[in-house]
C-alpha positions in Angstrom: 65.7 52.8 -90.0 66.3 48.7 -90.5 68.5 47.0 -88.8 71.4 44.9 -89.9 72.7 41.7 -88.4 75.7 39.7 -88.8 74.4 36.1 -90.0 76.6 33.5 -89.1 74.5 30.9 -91.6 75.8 33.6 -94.7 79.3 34.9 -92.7 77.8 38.2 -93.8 76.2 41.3 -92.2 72.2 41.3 -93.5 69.5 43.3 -93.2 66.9 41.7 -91.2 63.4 41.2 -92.2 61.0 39.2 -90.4 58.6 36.7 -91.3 55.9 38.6 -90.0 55.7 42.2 -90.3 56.6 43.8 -86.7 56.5 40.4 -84.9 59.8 38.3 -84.7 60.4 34.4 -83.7 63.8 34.7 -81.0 65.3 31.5 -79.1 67.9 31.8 -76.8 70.5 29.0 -75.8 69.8 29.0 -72.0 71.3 27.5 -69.1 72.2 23.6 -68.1 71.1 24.0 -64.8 73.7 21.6 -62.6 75.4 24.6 -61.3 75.5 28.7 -60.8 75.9 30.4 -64.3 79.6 31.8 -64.3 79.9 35.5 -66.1 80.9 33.4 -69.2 77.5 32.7 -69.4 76.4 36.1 -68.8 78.2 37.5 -71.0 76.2 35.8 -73.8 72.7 36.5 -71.8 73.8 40.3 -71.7 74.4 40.4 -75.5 70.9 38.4 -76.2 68.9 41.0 -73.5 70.7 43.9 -76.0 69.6 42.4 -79.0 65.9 42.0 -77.2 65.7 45.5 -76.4 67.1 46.8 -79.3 64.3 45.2 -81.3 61.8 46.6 -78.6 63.1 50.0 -79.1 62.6 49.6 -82.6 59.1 48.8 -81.8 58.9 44.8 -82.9 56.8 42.5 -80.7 59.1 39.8 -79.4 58.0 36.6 -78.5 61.7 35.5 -76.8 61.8 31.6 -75.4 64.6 30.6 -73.8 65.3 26.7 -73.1 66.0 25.3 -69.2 67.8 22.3 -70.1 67.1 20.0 -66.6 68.4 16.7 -68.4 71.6 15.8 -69.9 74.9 13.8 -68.6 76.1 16.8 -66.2 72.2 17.3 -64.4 72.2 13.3 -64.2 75.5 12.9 -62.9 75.0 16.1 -60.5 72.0 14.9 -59.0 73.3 11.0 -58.3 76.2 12.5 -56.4 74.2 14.7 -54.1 71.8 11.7 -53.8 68.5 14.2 -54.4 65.8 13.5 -56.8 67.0 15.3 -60.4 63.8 17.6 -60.4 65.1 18.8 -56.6 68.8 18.8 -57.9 67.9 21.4 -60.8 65.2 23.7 -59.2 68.0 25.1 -57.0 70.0 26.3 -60.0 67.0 27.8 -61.8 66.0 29.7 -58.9 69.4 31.5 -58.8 69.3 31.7 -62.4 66.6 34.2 -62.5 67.8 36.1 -59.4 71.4 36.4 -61.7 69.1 37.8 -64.6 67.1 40.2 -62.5 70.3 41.6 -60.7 71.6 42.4 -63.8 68.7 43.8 -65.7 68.2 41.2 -68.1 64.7 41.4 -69.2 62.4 38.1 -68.7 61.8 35.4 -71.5 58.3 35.1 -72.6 58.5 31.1 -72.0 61.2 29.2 -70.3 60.7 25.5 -71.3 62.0 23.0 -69.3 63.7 20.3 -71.5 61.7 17.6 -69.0 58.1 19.1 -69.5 58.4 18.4 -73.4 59.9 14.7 -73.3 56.6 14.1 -75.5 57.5 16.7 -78.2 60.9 15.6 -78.3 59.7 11.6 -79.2 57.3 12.9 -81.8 60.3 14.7 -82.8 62.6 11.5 -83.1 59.9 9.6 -84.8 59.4 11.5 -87.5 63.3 10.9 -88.2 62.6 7.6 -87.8 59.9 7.1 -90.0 61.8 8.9 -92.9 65.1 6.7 -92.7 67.5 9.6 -91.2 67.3 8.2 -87.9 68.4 4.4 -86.5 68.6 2.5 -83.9 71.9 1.2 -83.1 72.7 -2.0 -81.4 73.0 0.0 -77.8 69.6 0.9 -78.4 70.1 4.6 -78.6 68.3 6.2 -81.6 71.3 8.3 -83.6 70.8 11.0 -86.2 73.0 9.3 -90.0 74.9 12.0 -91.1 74.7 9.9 -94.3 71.3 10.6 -95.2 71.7 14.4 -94.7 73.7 15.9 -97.1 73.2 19.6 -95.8 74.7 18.8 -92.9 77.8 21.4 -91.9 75.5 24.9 -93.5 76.4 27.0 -90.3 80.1 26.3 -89.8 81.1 25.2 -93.3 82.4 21.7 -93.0 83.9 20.1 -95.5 81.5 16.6 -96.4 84.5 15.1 -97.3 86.3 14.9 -93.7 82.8 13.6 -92.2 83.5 10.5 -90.4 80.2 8.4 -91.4 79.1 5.6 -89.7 81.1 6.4 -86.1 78.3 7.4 -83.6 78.9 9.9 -80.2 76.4 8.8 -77.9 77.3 12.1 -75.3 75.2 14.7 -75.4 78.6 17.1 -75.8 81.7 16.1 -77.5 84.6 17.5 -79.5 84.5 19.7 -82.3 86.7 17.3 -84.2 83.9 14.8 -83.9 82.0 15.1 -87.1 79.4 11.8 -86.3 76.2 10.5 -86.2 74.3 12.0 -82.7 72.4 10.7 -80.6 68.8 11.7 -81.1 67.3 9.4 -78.2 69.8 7.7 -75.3 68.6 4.3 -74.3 68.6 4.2 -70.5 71.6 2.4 -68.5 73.1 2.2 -65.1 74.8 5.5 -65.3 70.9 7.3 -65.4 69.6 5.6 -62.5 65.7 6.5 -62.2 66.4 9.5 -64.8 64.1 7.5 -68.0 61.0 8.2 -69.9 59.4 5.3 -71.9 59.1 5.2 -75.9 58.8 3.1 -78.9 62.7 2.6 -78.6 62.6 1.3 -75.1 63.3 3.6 -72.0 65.8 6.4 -71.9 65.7 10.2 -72.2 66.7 12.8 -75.1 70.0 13.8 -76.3 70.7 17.2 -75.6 70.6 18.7 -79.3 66.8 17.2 -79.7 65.7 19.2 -76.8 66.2 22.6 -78.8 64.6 21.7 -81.8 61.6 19.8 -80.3 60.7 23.2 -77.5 61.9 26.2 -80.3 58.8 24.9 -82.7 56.6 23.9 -79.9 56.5 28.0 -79.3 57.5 29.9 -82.2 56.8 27.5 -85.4 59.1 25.0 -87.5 60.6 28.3 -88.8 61.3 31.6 -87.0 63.5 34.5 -86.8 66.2 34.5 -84.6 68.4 31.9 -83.1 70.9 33.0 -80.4 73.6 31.5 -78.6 78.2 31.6 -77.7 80.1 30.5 -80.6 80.9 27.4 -78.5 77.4 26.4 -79.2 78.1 26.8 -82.8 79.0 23.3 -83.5 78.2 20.7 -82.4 75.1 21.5 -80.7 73.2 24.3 -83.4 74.8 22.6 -86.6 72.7 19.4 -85.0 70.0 21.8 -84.5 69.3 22.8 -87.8 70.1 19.2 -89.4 67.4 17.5 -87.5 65.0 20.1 -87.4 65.0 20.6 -91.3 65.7 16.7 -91.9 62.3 16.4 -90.1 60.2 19.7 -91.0 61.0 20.0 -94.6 61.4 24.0 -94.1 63.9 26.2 -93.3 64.8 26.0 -89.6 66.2 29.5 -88.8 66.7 32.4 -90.9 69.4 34.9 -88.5 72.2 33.3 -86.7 73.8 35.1 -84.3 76.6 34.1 -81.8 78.9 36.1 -79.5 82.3 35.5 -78.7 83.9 34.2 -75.9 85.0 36.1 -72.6 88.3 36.1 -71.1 89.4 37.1 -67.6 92.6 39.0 -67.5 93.5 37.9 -71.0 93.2 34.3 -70.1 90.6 31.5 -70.5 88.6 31.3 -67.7 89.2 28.5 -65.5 89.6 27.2 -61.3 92.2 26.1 -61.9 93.9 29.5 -63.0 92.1 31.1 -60.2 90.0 33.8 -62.5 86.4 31.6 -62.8 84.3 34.3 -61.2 80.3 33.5 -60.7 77.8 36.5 -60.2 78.0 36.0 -56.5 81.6 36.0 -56.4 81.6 39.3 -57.9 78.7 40.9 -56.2 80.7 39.7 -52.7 83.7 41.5 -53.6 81.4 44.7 -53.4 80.5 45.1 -57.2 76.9 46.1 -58.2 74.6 44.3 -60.8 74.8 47.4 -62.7 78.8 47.8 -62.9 79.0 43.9 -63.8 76.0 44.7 -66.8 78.1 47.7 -68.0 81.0 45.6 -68.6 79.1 42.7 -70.2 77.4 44.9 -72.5 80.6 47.4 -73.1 82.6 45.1 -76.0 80.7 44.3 -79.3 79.2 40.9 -78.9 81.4 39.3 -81.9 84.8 40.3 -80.0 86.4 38.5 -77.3 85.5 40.5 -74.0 88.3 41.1 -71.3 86.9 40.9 -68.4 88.9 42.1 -64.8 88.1 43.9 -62.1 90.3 46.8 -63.4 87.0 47.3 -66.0 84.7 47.0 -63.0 86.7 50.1 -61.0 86.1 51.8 -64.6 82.5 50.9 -64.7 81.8 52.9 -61.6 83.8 55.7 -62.5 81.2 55.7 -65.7 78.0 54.7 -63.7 79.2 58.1 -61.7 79.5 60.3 -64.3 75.5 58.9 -65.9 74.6 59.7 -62.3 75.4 63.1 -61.4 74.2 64.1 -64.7 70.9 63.0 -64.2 71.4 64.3 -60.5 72.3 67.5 -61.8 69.0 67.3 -64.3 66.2 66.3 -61.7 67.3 69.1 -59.3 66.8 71.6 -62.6 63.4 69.5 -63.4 62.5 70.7 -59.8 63.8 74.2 -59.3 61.2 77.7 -59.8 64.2 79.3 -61.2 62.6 81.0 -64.5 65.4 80.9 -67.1 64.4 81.8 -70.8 66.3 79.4 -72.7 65.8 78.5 -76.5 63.5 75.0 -76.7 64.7 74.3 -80.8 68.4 73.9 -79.4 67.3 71.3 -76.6 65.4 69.6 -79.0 68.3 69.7 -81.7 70.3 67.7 -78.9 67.9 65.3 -78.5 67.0 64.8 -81.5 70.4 64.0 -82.6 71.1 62.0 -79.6 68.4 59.5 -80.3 69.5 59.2 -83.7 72.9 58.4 -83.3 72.3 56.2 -80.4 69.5 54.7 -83.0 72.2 54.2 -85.8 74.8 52.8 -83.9 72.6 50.1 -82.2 70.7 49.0 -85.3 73.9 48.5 -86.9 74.4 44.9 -85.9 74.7 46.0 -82.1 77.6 48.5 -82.3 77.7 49.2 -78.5 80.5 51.7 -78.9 78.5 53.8 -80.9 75.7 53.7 -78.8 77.3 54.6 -75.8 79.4 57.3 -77.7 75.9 59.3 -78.3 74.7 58.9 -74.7 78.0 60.2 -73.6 77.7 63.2 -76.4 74.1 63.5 -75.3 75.9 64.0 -71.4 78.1 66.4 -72.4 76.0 69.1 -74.5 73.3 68.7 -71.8 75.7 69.4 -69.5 77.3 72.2 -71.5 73.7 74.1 -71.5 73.1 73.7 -67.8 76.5 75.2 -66.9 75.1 78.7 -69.5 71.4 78.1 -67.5 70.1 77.0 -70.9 68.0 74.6 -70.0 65.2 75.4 -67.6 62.7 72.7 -65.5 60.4 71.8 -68.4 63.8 71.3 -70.7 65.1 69.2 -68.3 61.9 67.0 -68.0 62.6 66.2 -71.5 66.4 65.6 -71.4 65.6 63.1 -68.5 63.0 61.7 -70.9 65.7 61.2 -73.7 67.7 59.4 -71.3 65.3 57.2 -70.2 65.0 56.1 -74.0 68.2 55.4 -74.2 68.1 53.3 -71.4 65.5 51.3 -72.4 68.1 49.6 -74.7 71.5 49.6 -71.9 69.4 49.2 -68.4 72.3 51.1 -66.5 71.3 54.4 -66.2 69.5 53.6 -62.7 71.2 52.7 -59.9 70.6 49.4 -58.4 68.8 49.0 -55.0 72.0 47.9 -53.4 73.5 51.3 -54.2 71.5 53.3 -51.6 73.2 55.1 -49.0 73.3 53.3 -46.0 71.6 54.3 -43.1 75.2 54.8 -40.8 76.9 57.0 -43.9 73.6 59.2 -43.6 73.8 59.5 -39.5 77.1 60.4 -40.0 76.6 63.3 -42.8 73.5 64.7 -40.5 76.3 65.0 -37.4 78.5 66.8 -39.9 75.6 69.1 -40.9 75.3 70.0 -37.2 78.9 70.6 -36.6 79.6 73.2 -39.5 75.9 74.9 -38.3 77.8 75.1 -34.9 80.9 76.5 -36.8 82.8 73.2 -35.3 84.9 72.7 -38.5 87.4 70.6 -37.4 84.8 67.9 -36.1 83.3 68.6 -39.6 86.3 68.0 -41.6 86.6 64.7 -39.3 83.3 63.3 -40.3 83.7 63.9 -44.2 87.2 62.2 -43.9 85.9 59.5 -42.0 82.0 59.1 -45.0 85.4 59.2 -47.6 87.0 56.3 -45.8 83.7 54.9 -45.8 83.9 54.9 -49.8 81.5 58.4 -50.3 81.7 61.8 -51.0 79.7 64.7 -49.3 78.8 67.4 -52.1 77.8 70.6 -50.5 75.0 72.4 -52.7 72.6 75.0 -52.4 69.6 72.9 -51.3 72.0 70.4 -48.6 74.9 68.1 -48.6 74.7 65.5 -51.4 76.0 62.2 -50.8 77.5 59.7 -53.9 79.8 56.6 -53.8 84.0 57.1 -54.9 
């Protein structure tokens, strides 16, 4: 089955083919570390970790990188105002950053390159510019990219050459969309960077931030690869730069698949302090909410749509999360039991089958999440339609749990988090209400289940014990 892709270089959904047979090239737009990733961020991490799996489950090798950038005007400025060396300033903020990814599941780059451990790359990069007249040096000694002498300039997000400003230079390494200028390829140092400089043939400074992708994505997957990733607010300026100076200077194509998500919003509105809804992963995992919940509503809109995030969709998320996990409850007690039922194997294998191939098409069809989840929830429901008629005996149920496991190979929620265990007081307490209904002392037994539901549990009485599961 191939997979399609919506290519923002064509505006057009495309099937993908990769440059080499069952291998593919894919660079991620990773975090500038001068603070905690907000869920913004996630958002777009969650979509790239789908699109990783999904290209895993179809069996490609991925060789994923994903930048660090540790220099740029915000680490600069972060790490004068705390008065700490910038490499001390930043190592804080990656640490977290790879807690955040492993809370929510988010499977591990091959290579995280740190903008500051490839200054060299990036100069060689700048040279070359230099050396074939697309690049100057401007009287403030910065090095900028002309616009001029790059007529492809504006491929990804269609500008119009005519409403290019040419000859006005942006010396920031961010700046607004309106902007249409010459960028800065190489910033000569001043005050402002304090001891933040590297030396080169243009006099001390450090990289603008656009350079830094180019210069690291060929370091480790070629001057042309497969897959470039990253929020539509990366879009322009920073991969329209991107491909302009990476093409101006290779001679090649720079990237073949485009593909950017859209934005998230927070009870309808744009994120922000000031409006009181600019949540961090901490923030949300204080409030009680689980890595798992917070991936299941990442994940649960189609990347290309605007996500509405709330904590009304995280109370919805754990109703969901329930439902996945009493189902697979209700399958590893039948994978267990010596009951001997006679059921029919071609009918479990007709549900799995289907399962995995609807779950299949909906995924490889540019991402279609809904899809997806709609055959793992079908997949719930006749499973748990044969279990109620005894259909499905130990061995069956061994290879239900098996599909499932499949599946989750592409959503990572079907497991519950660490942090989801039963703690060890809601436990002492069910034990105390075991005793009391032994000793026929119901009304101290009704007391202790009232007080585990106050608690935020349930007690499920079954055949083989009390069961105990979150509200």
């Amino acid at each position: 089955m191939s997979i399609t892709f919506y290519n923002t270089l064509h505006h057009q959904e495309e099937e993908f083919i990769p440059l080499v047979s069952n291998k593919v090239g894919l660079y991620t737009c990773g975090p500038t570390v001068y603070n905690y990733a907000h869920i913004g961020n996630f958002r777009c991490y969650a979509f790239e970790d789908i699109l990783k799996r999904t290209l895993l489950f179809e069996n490609y090798d991925v060789n994923h990188v994903m930048n660090l950038t540790d220099v740029d005007d915000k680490t600069i400025r972060g790490s004068q105002e705390q008065n700490i060396p910038l490499k001390q300033f930043t190592q804080k903020y990656k640490n977290a950053f790879f807690e955040d990814l492993k809370t929510l599941h988010i499977l591990p780059a091959v290579t995280y390159p740190a903008a500051t451990e490839h200054i060299g790359d990036m100069i060689k990069l700048v040279q070359t510019l230099m050396d074939k007249g697309i690049a100057y040096q401007a009287e403030d000694k910065s090095v900028y990219f002309s616009i001029a002498k790059w007529p492809q300039y504006g491929q990804l997000v269609h500008l119009d050459p005519e409403q290019m400003r040419t000859g006005v230079r942006v010396k920031m390494d961010e700046y607004a969309k309106e902007s249409v200028a010459d960028f800065a390829l190489w910033k000569a140092w001043d005050k402002n960077d304090g001891d933040v400089f590297w030396n080169s043939p243009w006099g001390k400074g450090r990289p603008g931030w656009h350079i830094e992708c180019s210069a690291m994505s060929s370091r480790y997957l070629g001057k042309t690869f497969d897959i470039h990733c990253g929020g539509i607010d990366n879009m322009f300026p920073h991969h329209e730069d991107e491909i302009a100076q990476s093409e101006a200077a290779n001679g090649c194509k720079f990237v073949h698949y485009w593909l950017h998500c859209a934005h998230l919003m927070v009870d309808g509105q744009k994120m922000s302090k000031s409006a009181g809804n600019f949540y961090k992963l901490q923030d949300l995992l204080d409030k009680g909410y689980t890595g798992r919940e917070i991936r299941w509503v990442l994940i649960g809109t189609h990347y290309r749509q605007s996500l509405n995030f709330s904590l009304k969709a995280l109370e919805d998320a754990r109703v969901s999360l329930q439902r996945i996990d009493a189902f697979k409850t209700r399958l590893q007690d039948v994978a267990t039991t010596e009951e001997k039922w006679e059921t029919d194997p071609l009918a479990l294998k007709k549900v799995t089958h289907h399962a995995l191939e609807s779950f299949r098409a909906g995924i490889t069809a540019d991402l279609n999440i809904s899809a997806a989840l709609a055959a793992l929830f079908d997949f719930i429901r006749d499973i748990n339609r044969m279990l109620d008629h005894h259909a499905i005996n130990a061995e069956d149920a061994q290879k239900a749990l098996s599909t499932l496991e499949q599946l989750d190979t592409v959503l990572a929620v079907c497991t519950p988090d660490p942090s989801e265990g039963i703690p060890p007081e809601i436990m002492e307490m069910a034990q105390k209400r075991q005793e009391a209904r032994a000793a026929k002392n119901f009304a101290e037994s009704d007391r202790l289940r009232d007080k585990i539901s106050d608690c935020g549990f349930l007690v499920e009485d079954t055949p083989k014990g009390p069961r105990i599961i979150r509200q």
